[in-house]
C-alpha positions as CSV (number, residue, x, y, z in Angstrom):
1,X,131.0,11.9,26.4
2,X,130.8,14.9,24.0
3,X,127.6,15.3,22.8
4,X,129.3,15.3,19.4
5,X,130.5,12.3,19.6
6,X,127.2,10.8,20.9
7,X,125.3,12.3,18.0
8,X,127.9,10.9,16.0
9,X,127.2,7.5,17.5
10,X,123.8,7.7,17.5
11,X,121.2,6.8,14.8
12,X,119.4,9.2,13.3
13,X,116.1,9.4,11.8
14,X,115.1,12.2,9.7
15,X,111.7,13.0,8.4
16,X,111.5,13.4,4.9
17,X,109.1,15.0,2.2
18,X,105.5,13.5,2.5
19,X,104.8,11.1,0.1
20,X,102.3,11.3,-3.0
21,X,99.8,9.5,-1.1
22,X,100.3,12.7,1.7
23,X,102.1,9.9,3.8
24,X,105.7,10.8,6.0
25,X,108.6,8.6,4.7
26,X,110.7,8.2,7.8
27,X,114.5,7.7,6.7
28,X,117.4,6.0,9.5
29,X,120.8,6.4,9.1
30,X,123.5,3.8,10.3
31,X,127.1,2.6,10.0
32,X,127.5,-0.8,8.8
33,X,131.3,-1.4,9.9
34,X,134.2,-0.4,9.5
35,X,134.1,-3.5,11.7
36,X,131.5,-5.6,10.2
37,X,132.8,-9.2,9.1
38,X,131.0,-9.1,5.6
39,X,132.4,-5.9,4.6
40,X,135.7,-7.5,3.9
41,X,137.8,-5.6,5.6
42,X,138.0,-2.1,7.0
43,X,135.2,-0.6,5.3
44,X,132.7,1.9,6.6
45,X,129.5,1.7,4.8
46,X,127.0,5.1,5.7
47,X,123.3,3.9,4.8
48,X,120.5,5.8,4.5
49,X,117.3,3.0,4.7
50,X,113.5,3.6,4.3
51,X,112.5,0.4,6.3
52,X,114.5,-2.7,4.4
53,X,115.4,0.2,1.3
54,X,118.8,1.7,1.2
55,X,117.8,4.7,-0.5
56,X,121.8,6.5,-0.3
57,X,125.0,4.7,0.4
58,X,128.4,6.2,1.4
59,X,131.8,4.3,1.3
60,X,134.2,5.3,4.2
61,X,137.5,4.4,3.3
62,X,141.1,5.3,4.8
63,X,140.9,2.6,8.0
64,X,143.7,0.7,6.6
65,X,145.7,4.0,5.3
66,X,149.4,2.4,5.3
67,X,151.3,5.3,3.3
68,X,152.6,2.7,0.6
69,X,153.5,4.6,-2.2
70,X,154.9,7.5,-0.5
71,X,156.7,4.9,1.5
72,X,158.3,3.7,-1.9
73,X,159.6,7.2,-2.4
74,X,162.2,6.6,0.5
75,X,162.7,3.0,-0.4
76,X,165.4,2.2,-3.4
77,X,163.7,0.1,-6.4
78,X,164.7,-2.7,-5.0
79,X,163.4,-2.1,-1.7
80,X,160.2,-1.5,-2.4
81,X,159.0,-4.5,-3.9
82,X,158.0,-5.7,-0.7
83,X,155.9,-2.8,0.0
84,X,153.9,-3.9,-3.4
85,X,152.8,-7.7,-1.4
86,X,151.1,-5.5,1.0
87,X,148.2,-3.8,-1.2
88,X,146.2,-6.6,-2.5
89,X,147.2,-8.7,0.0
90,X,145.6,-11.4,-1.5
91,X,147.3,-11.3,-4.7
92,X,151.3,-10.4,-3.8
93,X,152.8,-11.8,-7.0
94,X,150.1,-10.1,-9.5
95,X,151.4,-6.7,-7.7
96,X,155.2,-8.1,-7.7
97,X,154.2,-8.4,-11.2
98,X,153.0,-5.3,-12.0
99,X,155.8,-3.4,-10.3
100,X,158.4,-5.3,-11.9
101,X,157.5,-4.8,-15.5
102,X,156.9,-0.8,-14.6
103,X,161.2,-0.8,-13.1
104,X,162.3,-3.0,-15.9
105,X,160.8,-0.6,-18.4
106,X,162.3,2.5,-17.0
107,X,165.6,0.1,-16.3
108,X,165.0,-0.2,-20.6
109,X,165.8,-4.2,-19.9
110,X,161.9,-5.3,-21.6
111,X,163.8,-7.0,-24.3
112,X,166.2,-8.8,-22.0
113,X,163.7,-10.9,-20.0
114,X,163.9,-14.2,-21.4
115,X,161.0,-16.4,-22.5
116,X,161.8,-18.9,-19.5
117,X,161.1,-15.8,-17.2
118,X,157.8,-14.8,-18.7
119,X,156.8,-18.2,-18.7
120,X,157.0,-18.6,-15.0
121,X,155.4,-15.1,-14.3
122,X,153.0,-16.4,-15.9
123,X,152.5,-20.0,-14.2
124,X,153.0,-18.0,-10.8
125,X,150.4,-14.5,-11.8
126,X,147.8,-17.2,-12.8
127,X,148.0,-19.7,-9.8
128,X,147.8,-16.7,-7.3
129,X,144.3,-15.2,-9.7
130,X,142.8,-18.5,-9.1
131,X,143.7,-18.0,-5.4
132,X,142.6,-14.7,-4.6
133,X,139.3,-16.2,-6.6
134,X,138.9,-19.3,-4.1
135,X,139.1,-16.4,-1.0
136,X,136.5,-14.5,-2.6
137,X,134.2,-17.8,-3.3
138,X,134.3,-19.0,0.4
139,X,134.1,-15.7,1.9
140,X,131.5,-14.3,-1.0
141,X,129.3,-17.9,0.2
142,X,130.1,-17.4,3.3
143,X,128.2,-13.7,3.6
144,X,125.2,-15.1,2.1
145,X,125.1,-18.7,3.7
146,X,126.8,-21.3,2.4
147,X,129.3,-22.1,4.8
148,X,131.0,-25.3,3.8
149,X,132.0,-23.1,0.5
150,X,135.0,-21.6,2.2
151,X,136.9,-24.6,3.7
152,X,136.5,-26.4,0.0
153,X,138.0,-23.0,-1.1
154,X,140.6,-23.1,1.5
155,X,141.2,-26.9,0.8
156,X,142.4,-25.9,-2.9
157,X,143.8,-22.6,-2.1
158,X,146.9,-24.8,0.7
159,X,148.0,-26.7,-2.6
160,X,148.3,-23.5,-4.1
161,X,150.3,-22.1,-0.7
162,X,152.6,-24.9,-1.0
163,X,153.6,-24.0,-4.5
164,X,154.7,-20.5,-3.5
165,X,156.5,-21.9,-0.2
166,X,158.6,-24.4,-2.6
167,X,159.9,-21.9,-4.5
168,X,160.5,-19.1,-2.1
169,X,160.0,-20.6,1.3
170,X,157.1,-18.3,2.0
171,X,153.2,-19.1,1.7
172,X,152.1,-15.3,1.1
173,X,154.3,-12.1,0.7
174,X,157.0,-14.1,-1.5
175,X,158.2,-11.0,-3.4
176,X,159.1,-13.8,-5.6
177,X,159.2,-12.1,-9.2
178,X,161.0,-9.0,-9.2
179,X,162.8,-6.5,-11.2
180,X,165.0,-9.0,-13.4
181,X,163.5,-12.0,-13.2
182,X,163.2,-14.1,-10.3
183,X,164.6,-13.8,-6.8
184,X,165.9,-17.7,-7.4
185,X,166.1,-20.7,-9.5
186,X,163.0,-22.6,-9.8
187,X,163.1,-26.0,-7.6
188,X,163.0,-29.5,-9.6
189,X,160.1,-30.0,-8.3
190,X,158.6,-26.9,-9.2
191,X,156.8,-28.5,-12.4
192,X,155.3,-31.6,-10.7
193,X,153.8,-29.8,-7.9
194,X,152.1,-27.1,-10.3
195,X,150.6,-30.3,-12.2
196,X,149.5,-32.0,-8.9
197,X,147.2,-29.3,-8.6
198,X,146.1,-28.7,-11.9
199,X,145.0,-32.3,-12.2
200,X,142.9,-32.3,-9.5
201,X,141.6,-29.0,-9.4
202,X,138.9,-29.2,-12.7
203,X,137.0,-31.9,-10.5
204,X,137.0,-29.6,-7.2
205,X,135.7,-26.3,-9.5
206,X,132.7,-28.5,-10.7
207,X,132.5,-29.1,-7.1
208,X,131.7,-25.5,-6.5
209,X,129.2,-25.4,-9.7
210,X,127.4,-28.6,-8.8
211,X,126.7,-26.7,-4.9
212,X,126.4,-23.2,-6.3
213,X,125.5,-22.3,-9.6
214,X,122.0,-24.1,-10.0
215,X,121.1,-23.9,-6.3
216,X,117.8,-22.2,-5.8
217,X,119.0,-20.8,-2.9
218,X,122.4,-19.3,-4.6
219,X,120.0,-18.1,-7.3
220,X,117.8,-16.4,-5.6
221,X,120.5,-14.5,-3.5
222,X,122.4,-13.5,-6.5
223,X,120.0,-13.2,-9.3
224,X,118.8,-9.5,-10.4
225,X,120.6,-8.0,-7.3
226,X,122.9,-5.2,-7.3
227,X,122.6,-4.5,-10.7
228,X,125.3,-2.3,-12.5
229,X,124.6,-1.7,-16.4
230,X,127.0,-1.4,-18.9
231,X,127.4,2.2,-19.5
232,X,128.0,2.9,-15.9
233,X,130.7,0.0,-14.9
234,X,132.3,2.0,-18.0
235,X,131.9,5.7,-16.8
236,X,132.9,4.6,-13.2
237,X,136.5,2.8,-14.5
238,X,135.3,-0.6,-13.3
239,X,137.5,-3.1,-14.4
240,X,138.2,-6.9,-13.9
241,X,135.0,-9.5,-13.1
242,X,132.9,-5.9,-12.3
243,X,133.4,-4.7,-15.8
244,X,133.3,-7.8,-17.4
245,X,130.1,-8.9,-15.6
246,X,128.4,-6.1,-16.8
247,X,128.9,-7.6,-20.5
248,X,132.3,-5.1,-21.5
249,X,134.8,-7.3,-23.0
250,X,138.1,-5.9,-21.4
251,X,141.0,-7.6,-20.4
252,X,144.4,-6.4,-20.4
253,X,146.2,-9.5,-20.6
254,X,144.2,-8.9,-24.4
255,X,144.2,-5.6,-25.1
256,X,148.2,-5.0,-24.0
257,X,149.6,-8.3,-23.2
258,X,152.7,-8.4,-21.4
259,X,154.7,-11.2,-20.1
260,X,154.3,-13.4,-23.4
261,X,150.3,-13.5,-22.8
262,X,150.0,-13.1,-26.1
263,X,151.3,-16.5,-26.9
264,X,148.9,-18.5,-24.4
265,X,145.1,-19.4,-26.3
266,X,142.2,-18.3,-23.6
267,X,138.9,-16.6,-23.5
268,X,137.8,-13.4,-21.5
269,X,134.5,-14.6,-19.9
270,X,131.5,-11.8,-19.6
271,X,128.0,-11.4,-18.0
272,X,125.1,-10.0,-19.7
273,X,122.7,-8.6,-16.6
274,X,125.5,-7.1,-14.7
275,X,123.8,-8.7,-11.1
276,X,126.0,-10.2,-8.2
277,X,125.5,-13.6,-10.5
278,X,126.9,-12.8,-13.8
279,X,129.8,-11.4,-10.9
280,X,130.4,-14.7,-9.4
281,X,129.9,-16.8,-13.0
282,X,132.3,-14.5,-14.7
283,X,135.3,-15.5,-11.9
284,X,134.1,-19.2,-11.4
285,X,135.0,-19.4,-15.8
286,X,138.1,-17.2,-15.0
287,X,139.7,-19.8,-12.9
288,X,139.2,-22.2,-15.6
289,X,141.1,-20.4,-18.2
290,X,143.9,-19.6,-15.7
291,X,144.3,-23.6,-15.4
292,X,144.4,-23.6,-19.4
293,X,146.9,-20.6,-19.2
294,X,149.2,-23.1,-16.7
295,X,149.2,-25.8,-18.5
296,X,150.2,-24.2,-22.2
297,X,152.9,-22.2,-19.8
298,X,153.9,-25.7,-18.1
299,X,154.0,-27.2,-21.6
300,X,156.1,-24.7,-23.3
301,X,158.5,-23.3,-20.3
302,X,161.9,-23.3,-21.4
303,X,165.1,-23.5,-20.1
304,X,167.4,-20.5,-19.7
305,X,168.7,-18.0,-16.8
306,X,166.4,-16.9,-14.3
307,X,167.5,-13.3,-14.5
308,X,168.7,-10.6,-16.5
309,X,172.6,-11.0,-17.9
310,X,173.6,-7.7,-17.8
311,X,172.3,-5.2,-15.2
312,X,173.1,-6.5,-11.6
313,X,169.8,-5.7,-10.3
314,X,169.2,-9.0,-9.2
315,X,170.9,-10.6,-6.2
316,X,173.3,-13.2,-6.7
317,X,173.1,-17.0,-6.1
318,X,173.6,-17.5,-2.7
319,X,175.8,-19.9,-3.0
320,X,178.3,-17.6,-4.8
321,X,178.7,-15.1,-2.5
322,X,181.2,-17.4,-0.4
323,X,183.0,-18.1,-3.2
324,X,183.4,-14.9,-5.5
325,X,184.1,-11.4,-3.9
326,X,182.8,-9.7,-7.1
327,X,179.5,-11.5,-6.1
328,X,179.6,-10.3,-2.3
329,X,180.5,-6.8,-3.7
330,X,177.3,-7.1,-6.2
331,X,174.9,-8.3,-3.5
332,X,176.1,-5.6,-0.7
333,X,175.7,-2.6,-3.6
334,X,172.6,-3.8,-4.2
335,X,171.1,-3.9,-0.6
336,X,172.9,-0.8,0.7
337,X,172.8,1.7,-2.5
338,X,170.8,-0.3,-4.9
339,X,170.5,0.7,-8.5
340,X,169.6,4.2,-11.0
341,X,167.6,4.3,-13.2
342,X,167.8,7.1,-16.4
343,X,165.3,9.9,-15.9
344,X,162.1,9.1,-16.9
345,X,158.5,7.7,-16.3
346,X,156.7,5.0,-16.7
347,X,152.9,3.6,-16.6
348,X,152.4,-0.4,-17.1
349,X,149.1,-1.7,-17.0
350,X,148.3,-5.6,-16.0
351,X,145.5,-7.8,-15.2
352,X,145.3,-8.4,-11.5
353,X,142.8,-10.6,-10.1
354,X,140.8,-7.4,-8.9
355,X,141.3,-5.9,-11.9
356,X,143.2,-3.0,-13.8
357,X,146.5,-2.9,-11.9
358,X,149.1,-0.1,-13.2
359,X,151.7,1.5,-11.7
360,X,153.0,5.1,-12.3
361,X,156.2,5.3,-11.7
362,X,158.8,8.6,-12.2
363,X,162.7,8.1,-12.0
364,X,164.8,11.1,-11.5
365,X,168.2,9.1,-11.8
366,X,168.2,8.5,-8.4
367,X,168.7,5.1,-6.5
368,X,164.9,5.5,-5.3
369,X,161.4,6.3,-7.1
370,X,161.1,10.4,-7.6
371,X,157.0,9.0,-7.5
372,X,154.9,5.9,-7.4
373,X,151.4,6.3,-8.0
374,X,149.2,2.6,-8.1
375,X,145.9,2.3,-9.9
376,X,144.6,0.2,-7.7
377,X,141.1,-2.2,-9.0
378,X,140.0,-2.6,-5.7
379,X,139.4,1.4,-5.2
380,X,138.0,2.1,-8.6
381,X,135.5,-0.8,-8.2
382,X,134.3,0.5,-4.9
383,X,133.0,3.8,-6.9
384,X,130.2,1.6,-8.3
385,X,129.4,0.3,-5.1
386,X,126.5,2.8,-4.4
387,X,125.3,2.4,-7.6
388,X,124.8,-1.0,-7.0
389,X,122.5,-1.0,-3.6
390,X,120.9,2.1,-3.9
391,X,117.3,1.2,-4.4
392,X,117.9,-2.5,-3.0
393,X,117.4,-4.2,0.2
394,X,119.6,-3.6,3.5
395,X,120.1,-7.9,3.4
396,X,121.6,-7.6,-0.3
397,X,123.9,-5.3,0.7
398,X,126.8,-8.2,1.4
399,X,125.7,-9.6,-1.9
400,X,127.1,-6.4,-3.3
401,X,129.8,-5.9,-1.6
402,X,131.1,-9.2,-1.9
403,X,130.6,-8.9,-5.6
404,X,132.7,-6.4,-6.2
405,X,135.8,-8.6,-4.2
406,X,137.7,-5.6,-2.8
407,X,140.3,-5.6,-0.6
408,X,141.1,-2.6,1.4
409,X,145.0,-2.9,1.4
410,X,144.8,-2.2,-2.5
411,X,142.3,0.7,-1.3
412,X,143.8,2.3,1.4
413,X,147.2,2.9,-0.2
């Protein structure tokens, strides 16, 4: 072996300054992953500790690196919806979402999506916030402890699954809502599995607060650690539960709604000690107003078309192609050239469950993106990170990180 690489293998311990008292401080520096289970993926933590101190804290990102938006660039629109279930892997129809509104507004199309289609967006965005959450809750209790959190998570989060495998015959990477609309027509049963769940999920999140949120246990793991004040969660462009924890009230499905948000009634729920807490409070509330949001959508969804009239950007039924030959000449254009957009660019912001989700995206009236830039949460949020366990103890650094509920697929872009 090099002795590079063994040095680069190797802890290191590095004498600093002598104390006040006239005492040596004796500082180690380690790696803490890129493999470790708690840091939630491939992420490479450098620590500098003074015994159980982290004193300096490094995020080493790029494991994951999958090339997605420059990947886009050689994909047409249509295309490269897929590539968006791939970042937050964890919320695919939040970043179907996202990208969809960002090629409809270039498309100029906005005003065309019916109320029936931003009604289900809606229903289908919200169901896949509360799931992402329920990962984050049995993985975030699972770091610190409380292992029987993450199968009650993963007992809520299948009812969820089965919702998205109704409607699009896939339990993840649906790519269900696209530029449009919808990739299909929603299933009769679509509205009486949604309310199976919603009627029995209340009880099952006052499961979670009746083990977690007064347990002495919980508390004392999550109570005053990895603080992040106000001021900084703002300087740093922390958005989402991180932001909001910290006592900012931000949320985009407020400030710019989109996809009819602004006719559902819900509250934005905020911290006030920005600690891993105030963190976890903040997104166990969050998935009670997404229920509320579901049921006003399920209440009010309307009938109508489940895509756009005009523009054949949307692939035809199925069940026409056999039939109609300007149908099978729509749905072969499609796949093999797609669609132009007019020169232009475009920046939509959304809520994701991480976060601030926008795309950037620049048309040059060709049949694929010119440029696709994504603002991911995930990788703003991790900015803070240091912030957060400098000064703290080496055992609270999972607290942190699993605060902060990244996902390195939205990071490593």
């Amino acid at each position: 072996m090099k002795q590079q690489e063994i040095e680069k293998n190797t802890y290191t311990i590095e004498d600093s300054q002598p104390l006040d008292g006239g005492q040596r401080s004796d500082t180690m520096t380690i790696n803490m992953g890129p493999q470790h289970p708690s840091t939630h993926g491939v992420l490479r933590l450098l620590l500098t500790i003074e015994g159980e101190t982290v004193i300096k804290a490094i995020p080493d990102i790029g494991f994951l690196h999958t090339g997605i938006e420059k990947t886009a660039e050689s994909k047409s629109y249509h295309q490269a919806l897929v590539l968006t279930d791939r970042m937050d892997y964890l919320a695919p129809l939040n970043n179907n979402l996202a990208y969809s509104l960002s090629v409809e507004r270039l498309l100029g199309i906005e005003g065309e999506i019916n109320d029936k289609i931003k009604y289900t967006r809606v229903i289908l965005a919200e169901l896949q916030r509360i799931a992402s959450h329920l990962v984050w809750l049995g993985t975030h209790a699972l770091d610190l402890g409380a292992m029987s959190m993450f199968l009650y998570c993963f007992r809520e989060r299948e009812l969820i699954l089965d919702v998205f495998e109704l409607i699009s015959g896939v339990r993840m990477m649906t790519s269900f809502i696209c530029p449009g609309g919808l990739q299909a027509e929603l299933p009769p049963q679509f509205e009486k599995t949604v309310r199976a769940f919603t009627s029995v999920f209340p009880a099952r999140l006052q499961e979670y607060h009746d083990l977690l949120s007064n347990n002495q246990l919980w508390l004392e793991r999550t109570k005053g650690i990895s603080l992040l004040s106000k001021e900084d969660a703002i300087a740093y462009g922390a958005s989402g539960a991180v932001l909001r924890g910290s006592g900012v009230v931000w949320d985009i499905r407020k400030a710019f709604p989109y996809s009819g948000y602004e006719q559902f009634d819900f509250d934005i729920p905020v911290g006030s000690n920005g600690d891993v807490y105030d963190r976890y409070m903040v997104r166990m509330l969050e998935m009670d107003q997404s229920l509320k949001i579901i049921n006003q959508a399920l209440e009010g969804l309307p009938a109508g078309a489940y895509r756009v009239g005009g523009p054949k950007i949307v692939p035809p039924p199925k069940w026409q192609i056999t039939g109609s030959m300007e149908s099978l000449i729509h749905h072969f254009k499609l796949f093999t050239e797609g669609y132009r957009p007019p020169k232009g660019e475009v920046c939509v912001r959304t809520e994701s469950p991480k976060g601030e989700l926008a795309f950037y995206i620049v048309s040059d009236g060709g049949p694929q993106p010119y440029r696709m830039h994504v603002r991911g949460a995930s990788f703003a949020n991790l900015q803070v990170l240091p912030l957060m366990i400098e000064g703290g103890f080496l055992a609270d650094v999972v607290a942190g990180i699993g605060s902060i509920d990244i996902v390195l697929g939205e990071v490593d872009r």
